[in-house]
MIKOLBA-808529 format. One record per residue: residue number from 1; residue in three letters; x, y, z of N, C-alpha, C, O, CB in turn. Coordinates in nm, 4 decimals, padded with zeros to 6 digits, always signed. Each point is the difference from the previous one (the first is absolute). Glycine has a CB too. Layout:
# residues N
(NUM,ala,(X,Y,Z),(X,Y,Z),(X,Y,Z),(X,Y,Z),(X,Y,Z))
...
This chain:
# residues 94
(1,unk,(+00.0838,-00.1190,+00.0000),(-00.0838,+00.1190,+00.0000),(+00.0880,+00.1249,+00.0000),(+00.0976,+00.0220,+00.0717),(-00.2808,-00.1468,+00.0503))
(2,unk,(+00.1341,+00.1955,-00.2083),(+00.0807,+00.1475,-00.0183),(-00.0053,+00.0654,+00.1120),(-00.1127,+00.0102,+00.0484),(+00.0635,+00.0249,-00.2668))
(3,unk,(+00.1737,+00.0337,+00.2999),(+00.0013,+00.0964,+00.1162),(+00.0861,+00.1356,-00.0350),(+00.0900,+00.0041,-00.0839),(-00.1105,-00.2168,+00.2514))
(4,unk,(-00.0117,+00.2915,-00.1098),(+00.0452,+00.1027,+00.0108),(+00.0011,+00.1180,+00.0962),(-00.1057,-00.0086,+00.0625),(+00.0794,-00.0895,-00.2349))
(5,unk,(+00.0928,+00.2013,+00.2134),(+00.1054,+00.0926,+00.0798),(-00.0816,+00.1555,-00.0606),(+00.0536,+00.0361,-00.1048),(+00.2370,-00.2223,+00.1040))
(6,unk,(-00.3695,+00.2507,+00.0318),(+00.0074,+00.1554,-00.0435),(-00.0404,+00.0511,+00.1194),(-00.0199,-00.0625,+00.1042),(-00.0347,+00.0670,-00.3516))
(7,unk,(+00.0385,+00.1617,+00.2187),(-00.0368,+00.0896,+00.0921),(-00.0791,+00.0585,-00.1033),(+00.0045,-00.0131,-00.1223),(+00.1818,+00.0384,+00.3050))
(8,unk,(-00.2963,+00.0758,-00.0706),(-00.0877,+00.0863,-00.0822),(-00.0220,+00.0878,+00.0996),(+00.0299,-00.0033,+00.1194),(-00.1380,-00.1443,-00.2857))
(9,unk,(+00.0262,+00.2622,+00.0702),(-00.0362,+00.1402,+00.0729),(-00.1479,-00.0059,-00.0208),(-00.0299,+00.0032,-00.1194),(+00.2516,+00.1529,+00.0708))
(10,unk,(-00.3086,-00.1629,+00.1197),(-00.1540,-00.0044,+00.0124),(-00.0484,+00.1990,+00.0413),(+00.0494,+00.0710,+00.0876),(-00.0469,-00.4137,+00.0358))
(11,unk,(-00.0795,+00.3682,-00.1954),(-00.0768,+00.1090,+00.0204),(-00.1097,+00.0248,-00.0757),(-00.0017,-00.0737,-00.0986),(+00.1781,+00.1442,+00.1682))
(12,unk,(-00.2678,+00.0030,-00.0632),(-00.1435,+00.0131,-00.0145),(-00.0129,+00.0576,-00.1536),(-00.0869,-00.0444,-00.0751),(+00.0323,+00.0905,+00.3508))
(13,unk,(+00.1384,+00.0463,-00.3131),(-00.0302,+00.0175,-00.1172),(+00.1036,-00.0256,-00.1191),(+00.1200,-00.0157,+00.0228),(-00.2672,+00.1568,+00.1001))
(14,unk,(+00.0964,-00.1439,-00.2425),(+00.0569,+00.0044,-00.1126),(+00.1117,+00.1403,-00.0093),(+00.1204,-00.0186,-00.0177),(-00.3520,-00.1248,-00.0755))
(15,unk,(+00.1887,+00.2439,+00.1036),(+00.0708,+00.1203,+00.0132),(+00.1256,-00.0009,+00.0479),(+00.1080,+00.0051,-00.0590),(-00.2950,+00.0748,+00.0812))
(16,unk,(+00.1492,-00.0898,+00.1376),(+00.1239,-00.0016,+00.0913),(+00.1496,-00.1540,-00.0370),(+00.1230,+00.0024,+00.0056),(-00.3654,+00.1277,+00.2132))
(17,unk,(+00.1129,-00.2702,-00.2630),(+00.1033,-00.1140,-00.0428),(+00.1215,+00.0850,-00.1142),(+00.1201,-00.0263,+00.0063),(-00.3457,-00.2078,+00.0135))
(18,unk,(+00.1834,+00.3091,-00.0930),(+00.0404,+00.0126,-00.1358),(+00.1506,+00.1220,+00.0512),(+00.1141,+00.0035,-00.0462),(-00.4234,-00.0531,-00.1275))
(19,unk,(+00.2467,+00.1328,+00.2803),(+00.0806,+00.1106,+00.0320),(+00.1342,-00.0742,+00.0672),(+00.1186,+00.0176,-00.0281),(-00.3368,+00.1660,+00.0642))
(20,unk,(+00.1604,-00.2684,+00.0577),(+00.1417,-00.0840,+00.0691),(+00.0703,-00.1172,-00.0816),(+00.1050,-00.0495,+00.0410),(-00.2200,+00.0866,+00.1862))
(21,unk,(+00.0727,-00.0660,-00.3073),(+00.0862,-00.0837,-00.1367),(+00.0626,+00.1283,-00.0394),(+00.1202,-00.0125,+00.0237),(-00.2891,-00.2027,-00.1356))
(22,unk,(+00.1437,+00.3385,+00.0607),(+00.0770,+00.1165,-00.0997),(+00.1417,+00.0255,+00.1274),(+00.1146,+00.0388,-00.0229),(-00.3905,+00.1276,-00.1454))
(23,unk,(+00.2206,-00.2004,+00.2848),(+00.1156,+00.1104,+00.0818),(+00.0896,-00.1157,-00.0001),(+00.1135,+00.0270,-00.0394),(-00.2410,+00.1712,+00.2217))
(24,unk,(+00.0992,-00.3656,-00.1362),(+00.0815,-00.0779,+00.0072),(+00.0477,-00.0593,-00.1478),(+00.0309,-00.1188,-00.0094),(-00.1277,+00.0938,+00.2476))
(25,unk,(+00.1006,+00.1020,-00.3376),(+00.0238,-00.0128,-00.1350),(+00.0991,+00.0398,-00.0256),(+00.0850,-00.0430,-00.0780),(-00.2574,+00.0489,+00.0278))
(26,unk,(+00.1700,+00.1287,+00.1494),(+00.1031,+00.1543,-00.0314),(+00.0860,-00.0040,+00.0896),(+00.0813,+00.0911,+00.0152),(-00.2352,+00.0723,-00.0912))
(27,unk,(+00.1482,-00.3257,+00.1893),(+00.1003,+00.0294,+00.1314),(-00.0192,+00.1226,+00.0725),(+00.0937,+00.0675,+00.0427),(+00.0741,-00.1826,-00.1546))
(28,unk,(-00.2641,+00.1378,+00.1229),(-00.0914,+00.1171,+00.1136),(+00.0044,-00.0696,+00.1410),(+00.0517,+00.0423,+00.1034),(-00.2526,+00.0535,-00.2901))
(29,unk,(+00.1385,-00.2041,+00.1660),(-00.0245,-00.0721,+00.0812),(+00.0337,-00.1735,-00.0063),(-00.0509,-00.0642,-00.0918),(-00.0997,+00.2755,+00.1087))
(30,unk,(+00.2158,-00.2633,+00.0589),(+00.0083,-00.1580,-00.0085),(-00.1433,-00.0729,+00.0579),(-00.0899,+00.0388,+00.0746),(+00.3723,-00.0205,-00.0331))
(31,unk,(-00.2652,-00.0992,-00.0891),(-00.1453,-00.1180,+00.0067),(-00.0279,-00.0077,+00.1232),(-00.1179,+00.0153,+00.0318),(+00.1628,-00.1737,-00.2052))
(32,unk,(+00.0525,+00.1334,+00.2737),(-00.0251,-00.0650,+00.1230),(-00.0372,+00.1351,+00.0758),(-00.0308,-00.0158,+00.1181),(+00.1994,-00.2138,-00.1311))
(33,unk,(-00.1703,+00.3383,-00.0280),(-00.0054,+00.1139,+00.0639),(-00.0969,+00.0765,-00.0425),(-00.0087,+00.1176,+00.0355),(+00.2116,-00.1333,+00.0043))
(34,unk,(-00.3310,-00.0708,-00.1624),(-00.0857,+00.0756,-00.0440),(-00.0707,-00.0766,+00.0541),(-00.1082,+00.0464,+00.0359),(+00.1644,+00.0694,-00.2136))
(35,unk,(-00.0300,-00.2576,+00.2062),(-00.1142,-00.0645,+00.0665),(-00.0307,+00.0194,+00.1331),(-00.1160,+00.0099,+00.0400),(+00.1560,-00.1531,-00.1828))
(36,unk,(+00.0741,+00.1503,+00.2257),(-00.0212,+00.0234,+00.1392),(-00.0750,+00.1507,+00.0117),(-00.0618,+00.0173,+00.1051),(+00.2860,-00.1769,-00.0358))
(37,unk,(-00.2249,+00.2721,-00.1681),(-00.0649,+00.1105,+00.0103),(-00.1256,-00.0066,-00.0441),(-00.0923,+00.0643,+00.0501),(+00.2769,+00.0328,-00.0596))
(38,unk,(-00.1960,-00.1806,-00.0934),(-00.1626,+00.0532,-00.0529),(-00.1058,-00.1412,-00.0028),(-00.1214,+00.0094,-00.0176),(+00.2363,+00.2084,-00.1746))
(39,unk,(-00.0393,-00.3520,+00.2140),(-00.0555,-00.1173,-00.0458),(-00.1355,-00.0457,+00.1410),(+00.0116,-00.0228,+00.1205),(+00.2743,-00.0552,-00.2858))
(40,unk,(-00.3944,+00.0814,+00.0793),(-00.0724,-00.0632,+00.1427),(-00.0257,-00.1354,+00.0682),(-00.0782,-00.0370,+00.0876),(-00.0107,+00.2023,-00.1592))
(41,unk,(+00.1919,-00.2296,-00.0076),(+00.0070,-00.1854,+00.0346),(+00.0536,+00.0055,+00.1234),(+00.0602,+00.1009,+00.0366),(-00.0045,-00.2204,-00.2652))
(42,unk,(-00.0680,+00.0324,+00.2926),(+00.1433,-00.0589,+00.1281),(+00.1193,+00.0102,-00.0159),(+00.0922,+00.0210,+00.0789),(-00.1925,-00.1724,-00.0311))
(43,unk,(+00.0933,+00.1278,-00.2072),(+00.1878,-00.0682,-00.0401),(+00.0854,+00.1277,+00.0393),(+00.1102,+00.0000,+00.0550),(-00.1494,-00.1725,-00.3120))
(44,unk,(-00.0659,+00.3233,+00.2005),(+00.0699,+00.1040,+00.0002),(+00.1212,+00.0148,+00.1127),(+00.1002,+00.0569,-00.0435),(-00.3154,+00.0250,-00.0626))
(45,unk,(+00.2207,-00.1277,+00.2529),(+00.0896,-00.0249,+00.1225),(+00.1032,-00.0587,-00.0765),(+00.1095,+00.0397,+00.0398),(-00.2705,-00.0769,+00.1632))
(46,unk,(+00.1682,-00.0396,-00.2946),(+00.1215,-00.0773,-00.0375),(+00.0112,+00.0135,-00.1551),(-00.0040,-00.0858,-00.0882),(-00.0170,-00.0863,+00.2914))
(47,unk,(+00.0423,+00.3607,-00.2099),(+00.0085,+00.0241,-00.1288),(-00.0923,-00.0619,-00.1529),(-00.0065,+00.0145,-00.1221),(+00.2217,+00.0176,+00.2745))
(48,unk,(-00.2545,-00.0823,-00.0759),(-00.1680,-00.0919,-00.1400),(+00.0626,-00.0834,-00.0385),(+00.0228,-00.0106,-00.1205),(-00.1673,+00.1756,-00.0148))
(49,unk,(+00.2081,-00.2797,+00.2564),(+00.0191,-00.1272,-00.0183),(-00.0455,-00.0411,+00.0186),(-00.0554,+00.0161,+00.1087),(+00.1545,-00.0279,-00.1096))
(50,unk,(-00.1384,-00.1139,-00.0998),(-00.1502,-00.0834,+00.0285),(+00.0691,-00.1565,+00.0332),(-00.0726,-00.0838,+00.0534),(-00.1291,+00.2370,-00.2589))
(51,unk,(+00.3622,-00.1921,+00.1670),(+00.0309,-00.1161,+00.0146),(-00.0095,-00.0880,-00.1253),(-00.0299,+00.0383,-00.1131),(-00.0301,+00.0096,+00.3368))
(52,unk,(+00.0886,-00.1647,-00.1868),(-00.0634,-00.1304,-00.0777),(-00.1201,-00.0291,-00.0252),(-00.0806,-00.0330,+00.0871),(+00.2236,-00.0412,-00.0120))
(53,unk,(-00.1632,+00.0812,-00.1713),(-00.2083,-00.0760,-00.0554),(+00.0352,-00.0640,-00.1225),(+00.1052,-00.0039,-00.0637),(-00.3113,+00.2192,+00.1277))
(54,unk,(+00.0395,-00.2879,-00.0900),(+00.0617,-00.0858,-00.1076),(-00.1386,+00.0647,-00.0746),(-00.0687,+00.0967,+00.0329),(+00.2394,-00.3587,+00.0670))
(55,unk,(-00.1825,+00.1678,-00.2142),(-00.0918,+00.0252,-00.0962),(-00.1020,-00.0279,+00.0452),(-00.0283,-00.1141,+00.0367),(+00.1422,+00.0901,-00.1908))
(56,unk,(-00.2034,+00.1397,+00.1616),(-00.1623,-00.0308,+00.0444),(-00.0084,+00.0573,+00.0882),(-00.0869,+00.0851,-00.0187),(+00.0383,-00.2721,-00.0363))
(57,unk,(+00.1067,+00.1971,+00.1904),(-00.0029,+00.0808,+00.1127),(-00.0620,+00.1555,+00.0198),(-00.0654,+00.0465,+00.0933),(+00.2522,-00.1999,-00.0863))
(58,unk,(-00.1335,+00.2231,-00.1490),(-00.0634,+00.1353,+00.0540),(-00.0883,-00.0043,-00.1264),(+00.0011,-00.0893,-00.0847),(+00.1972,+00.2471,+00.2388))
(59,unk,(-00.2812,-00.0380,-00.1529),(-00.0990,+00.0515,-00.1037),(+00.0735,-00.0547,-00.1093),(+00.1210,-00.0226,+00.0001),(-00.2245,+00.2436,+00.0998))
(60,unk,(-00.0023,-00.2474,-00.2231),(+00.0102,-00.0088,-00.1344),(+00.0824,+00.1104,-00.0316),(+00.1208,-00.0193,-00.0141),(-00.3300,-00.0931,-00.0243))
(61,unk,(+00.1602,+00.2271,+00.0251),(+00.1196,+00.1219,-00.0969),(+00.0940,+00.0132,+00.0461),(+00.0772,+00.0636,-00.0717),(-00.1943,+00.0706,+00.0031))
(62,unk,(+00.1682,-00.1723,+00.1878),(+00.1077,+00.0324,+00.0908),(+00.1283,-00.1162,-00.0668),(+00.1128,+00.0247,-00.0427),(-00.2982,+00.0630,+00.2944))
(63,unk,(+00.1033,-00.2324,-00.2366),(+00.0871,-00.1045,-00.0574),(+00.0204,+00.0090,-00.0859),(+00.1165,-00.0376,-00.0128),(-00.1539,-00.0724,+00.0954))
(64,unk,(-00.0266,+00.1595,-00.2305),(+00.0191,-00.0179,-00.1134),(+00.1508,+00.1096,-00.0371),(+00.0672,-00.0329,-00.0977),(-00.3651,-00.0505,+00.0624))
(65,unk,(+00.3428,+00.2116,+00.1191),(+00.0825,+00.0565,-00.0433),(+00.1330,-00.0752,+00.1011),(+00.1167,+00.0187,-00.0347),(-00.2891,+00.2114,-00.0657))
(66,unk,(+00.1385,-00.3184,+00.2313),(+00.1530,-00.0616,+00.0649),(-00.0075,-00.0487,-00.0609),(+00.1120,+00.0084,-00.0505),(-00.0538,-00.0200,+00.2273))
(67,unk,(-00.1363,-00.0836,-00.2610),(+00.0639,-00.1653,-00.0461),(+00.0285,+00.0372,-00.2168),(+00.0038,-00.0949,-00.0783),(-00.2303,-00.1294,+00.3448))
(68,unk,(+00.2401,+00.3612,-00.3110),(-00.0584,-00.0002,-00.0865),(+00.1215,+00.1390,-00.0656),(+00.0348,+00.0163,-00.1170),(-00.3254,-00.1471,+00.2162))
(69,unk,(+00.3238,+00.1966,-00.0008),(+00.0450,+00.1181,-00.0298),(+00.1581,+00.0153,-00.0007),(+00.0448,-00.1147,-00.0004),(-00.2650,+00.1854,+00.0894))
(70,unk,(+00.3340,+00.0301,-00.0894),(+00.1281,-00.0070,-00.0055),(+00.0167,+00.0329,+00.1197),(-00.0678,+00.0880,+00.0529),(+00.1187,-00.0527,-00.2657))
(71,unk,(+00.0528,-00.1087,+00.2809),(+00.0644,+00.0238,+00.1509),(+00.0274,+00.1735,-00.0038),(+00.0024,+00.0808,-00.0928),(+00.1451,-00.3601,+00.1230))
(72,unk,(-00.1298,+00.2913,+00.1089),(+00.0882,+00.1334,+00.0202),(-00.0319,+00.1178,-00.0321),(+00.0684,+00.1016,+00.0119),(+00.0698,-00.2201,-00.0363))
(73,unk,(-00.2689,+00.1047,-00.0275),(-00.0600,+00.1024,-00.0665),(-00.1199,+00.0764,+00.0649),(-00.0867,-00.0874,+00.0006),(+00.1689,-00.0414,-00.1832))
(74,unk,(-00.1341,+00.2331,+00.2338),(-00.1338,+00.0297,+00.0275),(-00.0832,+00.0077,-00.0687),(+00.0119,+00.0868,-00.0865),(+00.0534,-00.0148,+00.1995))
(75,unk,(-00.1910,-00.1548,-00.1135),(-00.1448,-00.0143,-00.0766),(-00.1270,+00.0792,+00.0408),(-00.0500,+00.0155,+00.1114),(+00.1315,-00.2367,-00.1404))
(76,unk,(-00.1133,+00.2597,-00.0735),(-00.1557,+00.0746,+00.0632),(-00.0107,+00.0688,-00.0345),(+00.0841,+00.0278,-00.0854),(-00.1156,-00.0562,+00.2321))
(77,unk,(-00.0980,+00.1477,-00.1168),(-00.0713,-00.0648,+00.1098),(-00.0650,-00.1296,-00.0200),(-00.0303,-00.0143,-00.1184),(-00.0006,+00.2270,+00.1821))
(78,unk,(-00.0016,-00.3135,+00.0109),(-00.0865,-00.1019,-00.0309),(-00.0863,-00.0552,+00.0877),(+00.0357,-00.0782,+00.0881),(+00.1103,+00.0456,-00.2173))
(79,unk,(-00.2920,+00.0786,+00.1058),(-00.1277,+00.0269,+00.0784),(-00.0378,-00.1460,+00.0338),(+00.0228,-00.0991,-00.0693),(-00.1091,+00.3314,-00.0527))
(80,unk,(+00.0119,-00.2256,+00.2651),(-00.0379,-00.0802,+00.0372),(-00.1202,+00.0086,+00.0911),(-00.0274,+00.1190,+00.0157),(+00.2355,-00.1718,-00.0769))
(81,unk,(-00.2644,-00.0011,+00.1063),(-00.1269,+00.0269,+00.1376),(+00.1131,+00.0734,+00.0831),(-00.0388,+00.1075,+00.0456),(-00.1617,-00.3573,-00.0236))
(82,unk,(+00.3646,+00.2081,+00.0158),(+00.0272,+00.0860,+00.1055),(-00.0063,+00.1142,-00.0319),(-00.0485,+00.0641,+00.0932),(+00.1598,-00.1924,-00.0054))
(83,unk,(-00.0729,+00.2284,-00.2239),(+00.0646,+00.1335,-00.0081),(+00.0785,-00.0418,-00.1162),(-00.0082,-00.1055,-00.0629),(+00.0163,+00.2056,+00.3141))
(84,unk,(+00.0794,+00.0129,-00.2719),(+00.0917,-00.0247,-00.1115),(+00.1165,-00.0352,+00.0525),(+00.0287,+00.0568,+00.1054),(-00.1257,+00.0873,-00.2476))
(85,unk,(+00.1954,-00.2442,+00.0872),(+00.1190,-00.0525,+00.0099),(+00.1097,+00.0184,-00.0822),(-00.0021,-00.0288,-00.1196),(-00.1234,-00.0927,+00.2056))
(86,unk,(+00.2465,+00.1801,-00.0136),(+00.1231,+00.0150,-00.0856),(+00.0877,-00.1664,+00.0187),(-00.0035,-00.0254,+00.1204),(+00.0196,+00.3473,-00.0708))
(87,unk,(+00.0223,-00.3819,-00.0897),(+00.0424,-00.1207,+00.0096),(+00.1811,-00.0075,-00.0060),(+00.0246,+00.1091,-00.0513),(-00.2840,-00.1777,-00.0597))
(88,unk,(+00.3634,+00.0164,+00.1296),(+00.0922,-00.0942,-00.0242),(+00.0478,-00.0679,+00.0403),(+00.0215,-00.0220,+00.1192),(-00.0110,+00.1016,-00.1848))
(89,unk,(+00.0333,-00.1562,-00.0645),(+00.0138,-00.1698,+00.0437),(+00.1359,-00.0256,+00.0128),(+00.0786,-00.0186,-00.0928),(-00.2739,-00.0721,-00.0345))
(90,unk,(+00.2171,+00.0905,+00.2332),(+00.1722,-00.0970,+00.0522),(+00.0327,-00.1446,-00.0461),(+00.1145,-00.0451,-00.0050),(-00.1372,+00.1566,+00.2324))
(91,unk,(-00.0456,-00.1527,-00.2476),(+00.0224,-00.1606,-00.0536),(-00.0701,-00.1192,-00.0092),(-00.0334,-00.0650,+00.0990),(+00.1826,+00.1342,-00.0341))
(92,unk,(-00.1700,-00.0969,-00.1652),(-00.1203,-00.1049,-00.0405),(+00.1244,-00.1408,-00.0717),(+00.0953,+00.0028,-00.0779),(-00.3659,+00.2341,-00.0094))
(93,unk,(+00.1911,-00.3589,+00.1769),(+00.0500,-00.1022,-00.0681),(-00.1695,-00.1035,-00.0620),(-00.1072,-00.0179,+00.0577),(+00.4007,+00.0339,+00.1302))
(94,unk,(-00.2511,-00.0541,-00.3032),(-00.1217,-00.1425,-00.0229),(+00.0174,-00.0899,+00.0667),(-00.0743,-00.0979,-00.0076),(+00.0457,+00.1106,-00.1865))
């Protein structure tokens, strides 16, 4: 079963997802330091580390960009029942 390693930034709108991808684009801001400021998950305490999961575990749109997308990269926004999500993926094995 496919697993994988990312962090994400959870917040309410499309707007604001889009503004904190541009700043952590431009090295304004680092990831772990946009999440602990603006992210409304839990993970945000540990920079929007979510750990190890495997395939299936979180929402449909969420999985389709860890198991699907290029490492190292920030994704998004990508909407869900939680809010909008900035995503990246540290490491995926099949």
């Amino acid at each position: 079963m496919a697993k994988a390693t990312a962090r994400h930034i959870l917040v309410k709108t499309e707007k604001l997802c889009n503004k904190i991808k541009r700043e952590i684009n431009k090295k304004e801001i680092t990831f772990e330091k946009a999440a602990k400021q603006f992210s409304k998950c839990p993970s945000a305490k540990k920079g929007g580390d979510l750990g190890q999961f495997y395939d299936g575990q979180m929402v449909a749109a969420f999985d389709k960009v860890v198991f699907n997308e290029k490492l190292h990269m920030v994704h998004g926004p990508v909407k869900t029942q939680f809010g909008f999500h900035l995503i990246e993926i540290a490491s995926r094995s099949k």
